[in-house]
C-alpha positions as CSV (number, residue, x, y, z in Angstrom):
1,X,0.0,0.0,0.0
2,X,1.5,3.7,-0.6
3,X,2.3,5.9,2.2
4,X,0.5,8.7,0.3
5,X,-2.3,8.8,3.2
6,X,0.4,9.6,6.0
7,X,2.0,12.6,4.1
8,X,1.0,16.3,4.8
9,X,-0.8,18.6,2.2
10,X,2.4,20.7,1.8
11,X,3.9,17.7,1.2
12,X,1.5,16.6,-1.5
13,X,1.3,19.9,-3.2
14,X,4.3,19.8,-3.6
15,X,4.4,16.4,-5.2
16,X,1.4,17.1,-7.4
17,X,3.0,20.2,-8.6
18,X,5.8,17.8,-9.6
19,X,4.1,16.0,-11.5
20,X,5.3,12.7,-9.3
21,X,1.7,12.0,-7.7
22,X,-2.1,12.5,-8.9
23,X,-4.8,13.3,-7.0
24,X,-6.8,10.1,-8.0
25,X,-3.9,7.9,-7.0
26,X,-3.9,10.3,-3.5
27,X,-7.5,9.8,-2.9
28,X,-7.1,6.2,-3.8
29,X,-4.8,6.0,-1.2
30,X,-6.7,7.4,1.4
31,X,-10.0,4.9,0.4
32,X,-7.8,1.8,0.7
33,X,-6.1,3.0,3.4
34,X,-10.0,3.1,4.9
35,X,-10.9,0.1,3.6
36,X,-7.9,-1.8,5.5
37,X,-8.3,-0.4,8.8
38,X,-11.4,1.2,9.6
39,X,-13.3,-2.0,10.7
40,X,-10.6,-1.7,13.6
41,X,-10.7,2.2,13.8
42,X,-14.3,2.7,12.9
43,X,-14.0,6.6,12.7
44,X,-16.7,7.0,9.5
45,X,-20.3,6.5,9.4
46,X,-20.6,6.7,5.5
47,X,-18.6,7.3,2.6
48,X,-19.0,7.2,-1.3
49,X,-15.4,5.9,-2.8
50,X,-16.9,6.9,-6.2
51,X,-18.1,10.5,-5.1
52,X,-14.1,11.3,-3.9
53,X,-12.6,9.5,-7.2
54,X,-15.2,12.0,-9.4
55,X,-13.6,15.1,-7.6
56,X,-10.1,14.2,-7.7
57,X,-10.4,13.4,-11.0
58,X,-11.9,16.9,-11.9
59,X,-8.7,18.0,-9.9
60,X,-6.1,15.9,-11.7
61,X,-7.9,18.0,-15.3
62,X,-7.8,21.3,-13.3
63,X,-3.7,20.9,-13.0
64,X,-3.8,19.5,-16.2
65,X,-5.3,22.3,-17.9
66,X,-2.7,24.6,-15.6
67,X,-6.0,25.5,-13.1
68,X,-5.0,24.6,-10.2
69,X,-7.0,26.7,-7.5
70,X,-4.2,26.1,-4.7
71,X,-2.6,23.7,-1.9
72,X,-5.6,22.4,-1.1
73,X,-6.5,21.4,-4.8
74,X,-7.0,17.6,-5.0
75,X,-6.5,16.8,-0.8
76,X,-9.2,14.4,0.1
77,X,-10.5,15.9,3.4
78,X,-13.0,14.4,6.2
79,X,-16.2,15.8,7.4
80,X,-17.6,15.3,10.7
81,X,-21.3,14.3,11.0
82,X,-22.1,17.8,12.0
83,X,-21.6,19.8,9.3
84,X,-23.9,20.0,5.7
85,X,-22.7,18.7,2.5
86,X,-24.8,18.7,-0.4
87,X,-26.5,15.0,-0.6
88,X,-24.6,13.8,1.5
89,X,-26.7,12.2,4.9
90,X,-26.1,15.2,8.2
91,X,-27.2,12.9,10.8
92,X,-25.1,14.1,13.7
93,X,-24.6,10.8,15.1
94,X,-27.9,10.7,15.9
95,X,-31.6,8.5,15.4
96,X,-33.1,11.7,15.2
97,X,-31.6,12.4,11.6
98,X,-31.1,8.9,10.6
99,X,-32.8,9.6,7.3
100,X,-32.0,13.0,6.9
101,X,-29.8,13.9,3.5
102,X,-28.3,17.4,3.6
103,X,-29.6,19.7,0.5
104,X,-26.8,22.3,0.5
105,X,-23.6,22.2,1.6
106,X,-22.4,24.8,5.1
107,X,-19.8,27.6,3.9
108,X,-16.9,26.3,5.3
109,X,-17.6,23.4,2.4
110,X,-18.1,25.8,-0.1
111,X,-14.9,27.3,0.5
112,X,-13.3,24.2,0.5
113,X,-14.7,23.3,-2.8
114,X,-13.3,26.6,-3.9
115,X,-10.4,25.4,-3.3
116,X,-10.0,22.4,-5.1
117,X,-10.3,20.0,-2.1
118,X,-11.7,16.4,-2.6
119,X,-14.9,16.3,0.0
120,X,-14.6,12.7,1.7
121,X,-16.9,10.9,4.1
122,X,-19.1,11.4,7.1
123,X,-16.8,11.0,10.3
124,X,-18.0,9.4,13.5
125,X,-18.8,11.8,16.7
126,X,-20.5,12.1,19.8
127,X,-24.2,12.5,19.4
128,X,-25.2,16.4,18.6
129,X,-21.7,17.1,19.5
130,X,-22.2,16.4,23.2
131,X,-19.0,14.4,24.7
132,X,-16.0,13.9,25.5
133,X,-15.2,10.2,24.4
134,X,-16.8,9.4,20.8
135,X,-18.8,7.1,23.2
136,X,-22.3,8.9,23.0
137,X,-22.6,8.6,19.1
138,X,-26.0,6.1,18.5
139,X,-24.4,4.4,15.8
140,X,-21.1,3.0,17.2
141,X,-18.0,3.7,19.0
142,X,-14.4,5.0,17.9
143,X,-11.5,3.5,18.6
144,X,-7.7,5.1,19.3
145,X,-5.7,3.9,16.7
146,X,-2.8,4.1,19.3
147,X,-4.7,1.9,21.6
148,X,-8.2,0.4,20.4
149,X,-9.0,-0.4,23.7
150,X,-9.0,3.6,24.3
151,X,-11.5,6.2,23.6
152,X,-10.1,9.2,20.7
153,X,-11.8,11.9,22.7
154,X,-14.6,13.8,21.5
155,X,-16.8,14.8,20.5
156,X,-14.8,14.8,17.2
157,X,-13.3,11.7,18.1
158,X,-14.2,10.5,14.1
159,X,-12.4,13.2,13.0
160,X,-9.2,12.7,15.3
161,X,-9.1,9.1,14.5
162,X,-8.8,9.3,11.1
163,X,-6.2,11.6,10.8
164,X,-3.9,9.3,13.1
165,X,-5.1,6.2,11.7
166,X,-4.8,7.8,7.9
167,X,-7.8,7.7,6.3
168,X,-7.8,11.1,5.6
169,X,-5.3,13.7,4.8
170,X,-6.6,16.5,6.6
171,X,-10.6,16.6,8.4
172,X,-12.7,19.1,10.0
173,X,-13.8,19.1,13.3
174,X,-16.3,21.6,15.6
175,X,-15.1,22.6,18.8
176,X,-17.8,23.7,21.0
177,X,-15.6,23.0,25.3
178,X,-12.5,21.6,23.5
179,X,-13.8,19.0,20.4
180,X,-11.3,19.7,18.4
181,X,-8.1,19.9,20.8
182,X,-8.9,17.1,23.3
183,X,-9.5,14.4,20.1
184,X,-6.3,15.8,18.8
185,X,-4.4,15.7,21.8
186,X,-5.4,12.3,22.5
187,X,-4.9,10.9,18.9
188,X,-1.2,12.2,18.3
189,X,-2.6,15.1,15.7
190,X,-2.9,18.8,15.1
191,X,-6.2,20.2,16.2
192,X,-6.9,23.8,15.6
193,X,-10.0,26.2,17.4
194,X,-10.2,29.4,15.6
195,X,-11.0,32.6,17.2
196,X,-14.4,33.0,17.6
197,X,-16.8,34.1,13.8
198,X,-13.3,33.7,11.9
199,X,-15.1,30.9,10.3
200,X,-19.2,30.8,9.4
201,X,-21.0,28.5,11.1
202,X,-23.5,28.3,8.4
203,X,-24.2,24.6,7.8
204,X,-23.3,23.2,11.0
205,X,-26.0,21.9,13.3
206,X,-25.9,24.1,16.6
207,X,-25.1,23.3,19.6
208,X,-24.3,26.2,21.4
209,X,-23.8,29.0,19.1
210,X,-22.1,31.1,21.5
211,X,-19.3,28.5,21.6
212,X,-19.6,26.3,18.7
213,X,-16.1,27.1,15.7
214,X,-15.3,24.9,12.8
215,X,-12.0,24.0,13.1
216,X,-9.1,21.6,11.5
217,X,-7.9,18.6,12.3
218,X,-3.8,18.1,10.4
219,X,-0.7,16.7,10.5
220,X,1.2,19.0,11.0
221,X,0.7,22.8,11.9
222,X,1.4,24.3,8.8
223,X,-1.2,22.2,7.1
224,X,-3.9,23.5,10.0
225,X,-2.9,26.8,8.8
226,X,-3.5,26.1,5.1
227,X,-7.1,25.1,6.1
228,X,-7.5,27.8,8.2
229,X,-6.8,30.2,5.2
230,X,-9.3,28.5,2.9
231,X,-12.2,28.7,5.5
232,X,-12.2,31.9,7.2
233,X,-13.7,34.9,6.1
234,X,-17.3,37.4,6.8
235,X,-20.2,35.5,5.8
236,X,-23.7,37.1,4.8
237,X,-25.4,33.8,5.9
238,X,-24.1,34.1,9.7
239,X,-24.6,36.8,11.5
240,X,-21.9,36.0,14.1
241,X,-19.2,35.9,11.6
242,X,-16.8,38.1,11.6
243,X,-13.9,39.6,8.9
244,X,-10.6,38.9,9.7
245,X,-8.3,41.2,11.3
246,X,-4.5,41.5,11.0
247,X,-2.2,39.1,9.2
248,X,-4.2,36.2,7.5
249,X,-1.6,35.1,5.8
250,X,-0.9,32.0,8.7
251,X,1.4,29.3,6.3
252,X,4.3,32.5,5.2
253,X,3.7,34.0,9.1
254,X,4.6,30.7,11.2
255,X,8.0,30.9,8.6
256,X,8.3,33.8,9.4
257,X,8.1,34.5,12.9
258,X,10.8,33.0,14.6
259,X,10.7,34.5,18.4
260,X,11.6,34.7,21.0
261,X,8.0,35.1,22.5
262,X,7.1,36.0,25.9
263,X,5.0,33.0,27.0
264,X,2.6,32.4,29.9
265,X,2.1,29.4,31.9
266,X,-0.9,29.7,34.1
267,X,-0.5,27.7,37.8
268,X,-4.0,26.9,37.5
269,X,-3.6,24.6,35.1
270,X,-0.7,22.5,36.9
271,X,-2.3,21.7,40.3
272,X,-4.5,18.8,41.1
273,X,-5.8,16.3,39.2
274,X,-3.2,16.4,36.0
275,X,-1.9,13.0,35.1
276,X,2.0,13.2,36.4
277,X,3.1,11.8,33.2
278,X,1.2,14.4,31.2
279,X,2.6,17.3,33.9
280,X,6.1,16.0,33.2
281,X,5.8,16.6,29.3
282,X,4.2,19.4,28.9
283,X,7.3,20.5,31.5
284,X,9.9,19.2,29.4
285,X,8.1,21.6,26.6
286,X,7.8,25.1,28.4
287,X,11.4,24.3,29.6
288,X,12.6,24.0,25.4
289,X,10.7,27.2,24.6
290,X,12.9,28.5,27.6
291,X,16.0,26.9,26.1
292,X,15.4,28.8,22.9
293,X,15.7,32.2,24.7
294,X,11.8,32.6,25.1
295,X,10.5,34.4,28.5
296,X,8.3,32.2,30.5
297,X,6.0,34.0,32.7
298,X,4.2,32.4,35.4
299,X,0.8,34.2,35.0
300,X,-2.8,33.5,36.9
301,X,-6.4,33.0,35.3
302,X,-8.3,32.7,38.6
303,X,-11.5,32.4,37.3
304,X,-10.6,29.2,35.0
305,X,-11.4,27.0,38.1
306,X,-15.5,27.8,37.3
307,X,-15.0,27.5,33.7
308,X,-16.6,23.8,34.0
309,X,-19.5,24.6,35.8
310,X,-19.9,28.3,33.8
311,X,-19.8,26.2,30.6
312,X,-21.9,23.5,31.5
313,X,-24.7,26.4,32.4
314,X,-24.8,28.4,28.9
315,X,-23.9,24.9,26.5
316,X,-26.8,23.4,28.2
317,X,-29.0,26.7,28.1
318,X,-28.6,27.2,24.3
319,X,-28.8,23.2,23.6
320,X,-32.0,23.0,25.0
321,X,-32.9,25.7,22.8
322,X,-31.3,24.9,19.5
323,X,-32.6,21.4,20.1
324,X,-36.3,22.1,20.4
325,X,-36.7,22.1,16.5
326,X,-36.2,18.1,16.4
327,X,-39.5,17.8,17.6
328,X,-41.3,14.9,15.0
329,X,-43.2,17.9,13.1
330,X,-40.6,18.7,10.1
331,X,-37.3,16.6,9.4
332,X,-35.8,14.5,12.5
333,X,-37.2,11.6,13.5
334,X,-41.3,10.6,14.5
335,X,-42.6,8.3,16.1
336,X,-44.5,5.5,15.3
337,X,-46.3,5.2,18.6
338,X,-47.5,9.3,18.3
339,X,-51.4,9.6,18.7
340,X,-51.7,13.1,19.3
341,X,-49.4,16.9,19.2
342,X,-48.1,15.6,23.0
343,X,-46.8,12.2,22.3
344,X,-45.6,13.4,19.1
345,X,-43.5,15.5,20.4
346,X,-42.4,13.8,23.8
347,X,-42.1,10.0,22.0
348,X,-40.3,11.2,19.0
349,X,-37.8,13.3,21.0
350,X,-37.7,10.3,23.5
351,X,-37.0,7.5,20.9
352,X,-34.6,9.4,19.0
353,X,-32.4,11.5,21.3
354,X,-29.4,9.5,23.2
355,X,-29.5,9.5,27.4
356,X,-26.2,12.5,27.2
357,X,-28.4,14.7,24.6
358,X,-31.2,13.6,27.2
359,X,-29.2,15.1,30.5
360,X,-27.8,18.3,28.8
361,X,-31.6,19.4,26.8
362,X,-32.8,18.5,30.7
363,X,-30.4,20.5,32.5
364,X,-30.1,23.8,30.0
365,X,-34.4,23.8,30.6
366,X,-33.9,24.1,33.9
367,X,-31.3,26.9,34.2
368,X,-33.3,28.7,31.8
369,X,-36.7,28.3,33.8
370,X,-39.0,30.6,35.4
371,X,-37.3,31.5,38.8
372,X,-33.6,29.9,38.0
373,X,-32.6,32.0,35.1
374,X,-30.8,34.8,37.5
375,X,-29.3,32.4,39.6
376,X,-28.1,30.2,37.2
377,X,-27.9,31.5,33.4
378,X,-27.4,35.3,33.7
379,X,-24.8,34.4,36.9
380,X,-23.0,32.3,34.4
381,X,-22.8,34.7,32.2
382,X,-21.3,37.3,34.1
383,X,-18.6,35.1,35.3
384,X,-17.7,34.0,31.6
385,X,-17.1,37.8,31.2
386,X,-14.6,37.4,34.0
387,X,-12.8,34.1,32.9
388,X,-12.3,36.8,29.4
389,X,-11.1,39.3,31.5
390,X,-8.6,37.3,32.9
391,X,-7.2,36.2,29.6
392,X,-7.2,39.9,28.6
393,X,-5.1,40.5,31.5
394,X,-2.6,37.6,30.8
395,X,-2.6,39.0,27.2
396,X,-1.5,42.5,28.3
397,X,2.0,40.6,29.4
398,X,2.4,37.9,26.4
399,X,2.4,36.7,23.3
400,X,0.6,32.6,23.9
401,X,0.0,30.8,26.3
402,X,1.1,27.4,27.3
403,X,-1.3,24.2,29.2
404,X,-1.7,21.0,28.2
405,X,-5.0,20.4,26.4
406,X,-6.3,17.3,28.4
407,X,-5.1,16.6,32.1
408,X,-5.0,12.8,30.7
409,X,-4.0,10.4,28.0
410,X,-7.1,8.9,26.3
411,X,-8.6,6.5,29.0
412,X,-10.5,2.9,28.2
413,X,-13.4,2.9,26.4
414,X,-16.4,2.8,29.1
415,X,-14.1,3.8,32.2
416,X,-16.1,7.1,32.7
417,X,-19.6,6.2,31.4
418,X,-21.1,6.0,34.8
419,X,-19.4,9.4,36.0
420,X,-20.3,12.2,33.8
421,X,-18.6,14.7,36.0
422,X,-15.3,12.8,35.8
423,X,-16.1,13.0,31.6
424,X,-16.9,16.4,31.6
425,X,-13.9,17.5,33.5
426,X,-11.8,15.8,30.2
427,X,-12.0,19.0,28.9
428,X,-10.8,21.3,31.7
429,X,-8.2,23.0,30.2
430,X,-10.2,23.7,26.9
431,X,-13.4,25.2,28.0
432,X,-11.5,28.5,28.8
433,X,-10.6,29.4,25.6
434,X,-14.4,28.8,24.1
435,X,-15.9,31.1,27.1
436,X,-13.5,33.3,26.1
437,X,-13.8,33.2,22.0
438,X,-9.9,32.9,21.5
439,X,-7.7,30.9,19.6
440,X,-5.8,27.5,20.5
441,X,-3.8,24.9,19.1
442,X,-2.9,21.4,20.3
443,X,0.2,20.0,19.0
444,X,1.7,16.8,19.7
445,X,4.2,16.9,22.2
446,X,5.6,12.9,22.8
447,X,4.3,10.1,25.0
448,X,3.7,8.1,27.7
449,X,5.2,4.8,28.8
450,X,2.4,3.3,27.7
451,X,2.5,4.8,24.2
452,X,-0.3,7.3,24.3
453,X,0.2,10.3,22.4
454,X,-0.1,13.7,24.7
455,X,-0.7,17.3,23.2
456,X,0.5,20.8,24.1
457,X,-2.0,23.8,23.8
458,X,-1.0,26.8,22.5
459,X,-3.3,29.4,23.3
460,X,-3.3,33.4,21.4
461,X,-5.1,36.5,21.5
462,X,-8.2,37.3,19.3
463,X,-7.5,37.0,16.3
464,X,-4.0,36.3,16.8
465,X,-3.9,32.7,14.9
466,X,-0.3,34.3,13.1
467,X,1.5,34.1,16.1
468,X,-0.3,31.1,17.9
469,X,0.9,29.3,14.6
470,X,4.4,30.3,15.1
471,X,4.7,29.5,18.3
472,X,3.4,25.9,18.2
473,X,5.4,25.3,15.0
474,X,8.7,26.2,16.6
475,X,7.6,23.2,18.9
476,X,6.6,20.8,16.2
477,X,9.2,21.4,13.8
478,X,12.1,21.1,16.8
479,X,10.7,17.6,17.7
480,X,8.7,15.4,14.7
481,X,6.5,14.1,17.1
482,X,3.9,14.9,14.5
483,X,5.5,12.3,12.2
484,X,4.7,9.4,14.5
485,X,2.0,7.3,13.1
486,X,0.6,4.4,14.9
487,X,0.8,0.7,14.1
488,X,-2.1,-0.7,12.6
């Protein structure tokens, strides 16, 4: 089998610009590759082999005809279950939209399109985005490919998995408390959370739309930059999008900026309850960047210690409200066993939402009721606009910010299914950064005794992806952990 599937995209530009690969024989690659191991992996839900081969094909006469649209052109890419592509099914991991068949595709596909890249497959997540574990999706569970005994994270654990295992050369994620980083952390990949409306969340099925960014999943941080660059950009069809600001440009910036950077290391995010093995690396990496002449500044974020609880309040709040459209009437899923508007409404939403969907539309109803919004809701938000303070703060004194992304490696599948505080609290040192809207990166940085991968998280300023990129390509480039690829 060729190794195409575990090259990067800059990689494969370059070797389609050569003339020494195709895009077919790429995408060919990536659908054997699929074909070998995803029975073990199980990271997709669907995928049409014939669909990707049409595209790349189209590609391979693009270059031919000396059209190429960019880096991008002819990279078969991964989608997770959450966002729309044009008949293509957008069931979310879910019963409720078992039959439903997307019949437009969300921007962020568009753009890609734009650019040439070969749309491939539905990738396997938690159910409506809600998890930690790829555990809570109704169709079946992801694997590690590092350890298929272990969970990938979630809830973009499809996506994660895929890249590791190589059945895609680059896939999106959404990152709503971490979905994007933790997955990556835990699967030995690049996983990338934009600032905040950098890219439109048009076509994505909502979660909570305060928090909720498309994001990519890569191999290495350059390539997370590429995609980055294809996707962002003001779009008329969401309202929370937002035009970029300063240097957008993020593949010729992380080349360029070479530091030294002035980098914070909060002492939150070190105390109890950190794995001592993943404590000890992400150590051994804020002591490099000091080896390199960079400043490392011991900062506080005092309000990150209610980010859990503050996130758990508004996610919950705007699921239960995003949510109330699967209700039997239009699309989602009805019940067979309806005999009037009430059971319609309370079977159908019964049979074909999962027990975690269940708990969260539950618990976001009753911090948004009659006589708790005040205490609960409106409280949480106030303290959200501290935890952004504090980041401000932090900001005023560097450039990024270093944590791990999860205080674990990926755990065994089912060790937290009973305990969904001790699964919530997998994303600790994520949440932050979506309360707050900022950037984050989580790059690869080594492994336990064991053989689990662990990730760093570099976290910037609003809109300050340029730098952030920089910063956690110094890292990655200094140390090829990125290269690693597990043995299937």
């Amino acid at each position: 089998m060729s190794d195409l599937h575990f090259k990067t995209i800059s990689e494969l530009a370059a070797m389609l610009a050569a003339g020494q690969t195709t895009s077919v024989a790429i995408t060919q690659a990536v659908i054997d590759r699929t074909a070998a191991v995803d029975g073990q992996v199980r990271a997709f839900l669907s995928s049409d082999a014939d669909d990707a081969l049409a595209q790349a094909q189209a590609s391979d006469q693009r270059r031919a005809a000396g059209k190429v649209l960019g880096p991008l052109d002819g990279i078969p890419i991964g989608i997770k279950d959450t966002l729309a592509v044009k008949d293509q099914p957008l069931r979310c991991a879910s019963k409720m939209l078992e039959n439903y068949v997307s019949p437009f595709d969300a921007t962020c596909i568009v753009k890609l399109r734009e650019a040439g890249a070969v749309i491939w497959g539905r990738l396997n997540m938690d159910e409506f985005a809600m998890g930690s574990s790829t555990e809570n999706s109704a169709y079946h569970t992801t694997c590690n490919p590092w350890d298929l005994e272990t969970i990938p994270g979630g809830s973009s654990g499809g996506s994660a998995a895929a890249m590791a295992a190589g059945e895609a050369i680059a896939t999106l994620g959404t990152d709503t408390g971490g979905s994007i980083r933790q997955p990556a952390a835990l699967c030995g990949v690049v996983g990338m959370k934009p600032t905040y409306g950098l890219i439109s969340r048009y076509g994505l099925v909502a979660f909570a739309s305060s928090l909720d960014q498309v994001g990519p999943f890569a191999r290495s941080v350059e390539d997370a930059a590429l995609l980055l660059q294809a996707m962002l950009g003001k779009d008329p069809l969401d309202s929370t999008s937002i035009a970029p600001q300063g240097d957008t440009n993020y593949a010729q910036a992380l080349k360029e900026k070479k530091g030294p950077w002035k980098l914070g290391v909060p002492r939150e995010f070190f105390a109890e309850g950190i794995d001592p093995e993943v404590k000890a690396n992400i150590e051994q990496a804020i002591d490099w960047y000091k080896s390199q002449g960079c400043e490392i500044v011991d900062i506080s974020l005092p309000h990150s210690e209610l980010a859990v609880p503050v996130y758990y309040i508004v996610a919950t709040a705007e699921a239960s409200s995003n949510l109330a459209r699967f209700d039997g009437v239009r699309y989602s899923h009805r019940s067979e066993e309806a005999k009037d508007a009430l059971t319609l409404f309370t079977k159908s939403r019964g049979e074909g939402f999962g027990d975690e969907v269940k708990r969260r539309i539950i618990l976001g109803t009753y911090v948004l009721s009659s006589g708790y919004y005040d205490a609960y809701y409106l409280r949480a938000q106030k303290v959200r606009r501290l935890i952004l303070g504090d980041f401000e703060s932090a900001f005023e004194q560097v450039d990024a910010i270093l944590t791990p992304t999860s205080p674990t490696p990926a755990f065994k599948r089912g060790e937290r299914a009973d305990d969904p505080l001790a699964m919530y609290l997998s994303d600790i040192y994520t949440i932050s950064v979506n309360l707050a809207g900022l950037p984050a990166i989580s790059v690869p940085s080594g492994f336990t005794e064991s053989g689990l991968p662990i990730g760093l998280q570099v976290i910037g300023k609003a809109f300050g992806e340029a730098e952030m990129f920089a910063v956690a390509n110094a890292f990655e480039q200094a140390h090829n952990y990125y290269k690693a690829v597990p043995a299937l």
